[in-house]
N, C-alpha and C positions, 0 to 999 in steps of 0.2 A: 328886599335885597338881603337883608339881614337871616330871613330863614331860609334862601338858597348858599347863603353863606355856612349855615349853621351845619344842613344839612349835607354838601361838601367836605366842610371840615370832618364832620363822622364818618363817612364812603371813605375818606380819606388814611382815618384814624383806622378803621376797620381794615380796610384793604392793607394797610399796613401789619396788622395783627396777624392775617390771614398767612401773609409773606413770613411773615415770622414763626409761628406753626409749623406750616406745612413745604414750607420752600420753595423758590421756583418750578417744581415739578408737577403741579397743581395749579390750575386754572385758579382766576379769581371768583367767587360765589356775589357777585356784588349786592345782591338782594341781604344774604347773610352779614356782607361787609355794609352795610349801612345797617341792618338793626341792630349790630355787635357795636359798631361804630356811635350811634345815638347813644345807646342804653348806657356802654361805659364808660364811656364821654361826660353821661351827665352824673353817673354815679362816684366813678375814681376822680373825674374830673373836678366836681364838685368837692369831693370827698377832701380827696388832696391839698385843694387850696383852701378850704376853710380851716384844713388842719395847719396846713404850713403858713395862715396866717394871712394872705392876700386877696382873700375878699373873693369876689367872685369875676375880679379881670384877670384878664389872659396872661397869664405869667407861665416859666416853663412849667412851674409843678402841676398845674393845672395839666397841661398838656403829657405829662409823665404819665399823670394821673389816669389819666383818657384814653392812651395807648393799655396800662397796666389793667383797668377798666374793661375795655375791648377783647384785650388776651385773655381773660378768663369768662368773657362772655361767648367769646370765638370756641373758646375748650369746651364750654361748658354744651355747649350747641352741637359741636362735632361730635358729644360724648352721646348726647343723648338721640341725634340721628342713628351715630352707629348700633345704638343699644334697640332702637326700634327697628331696625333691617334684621 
């Protein structure tokens, strides 16, 4: 239960990244939006709260972390799609 939890929570995190990018005018990629959504999730997220001091439970910076995470994993993926086309 815990890993379809986890795994939500990133689809979640991502698909929100994705919104925030590119705008309503753009479908959601949700393949894209969950590996953006794990990777920076576990990295900002991670990142963020052991900086800001909370350990590794769910606090917002965790969750700040995990969105800001996402947004540059989402860029970073858009950038290098585009550069391959």
């Amino acid at each position: 239960m815990l890993l379809l939890g986890i795994i939500l929570f990133g689809m979640l995190i991502g698909a929100g990244a994705q919104y925030i990018l590119n705008g309503i005018h753009r479908p959601i990629d949700w393949t894209t939006a969950l590996i953006s959504g794990l990777v920076g999730s576990f990295v900002g997220g991670m990142l963020l709260s052991l900086i800001g001091g909370d350990g590794l439970a769910l606090r917002p910076s965790g969750i700040l972390g995990s969105l800001v995470g996402a947004l540059i994993v989402t860029a970073g993926m858009g950038w290098y799609q585009s550069r391959k086309a």
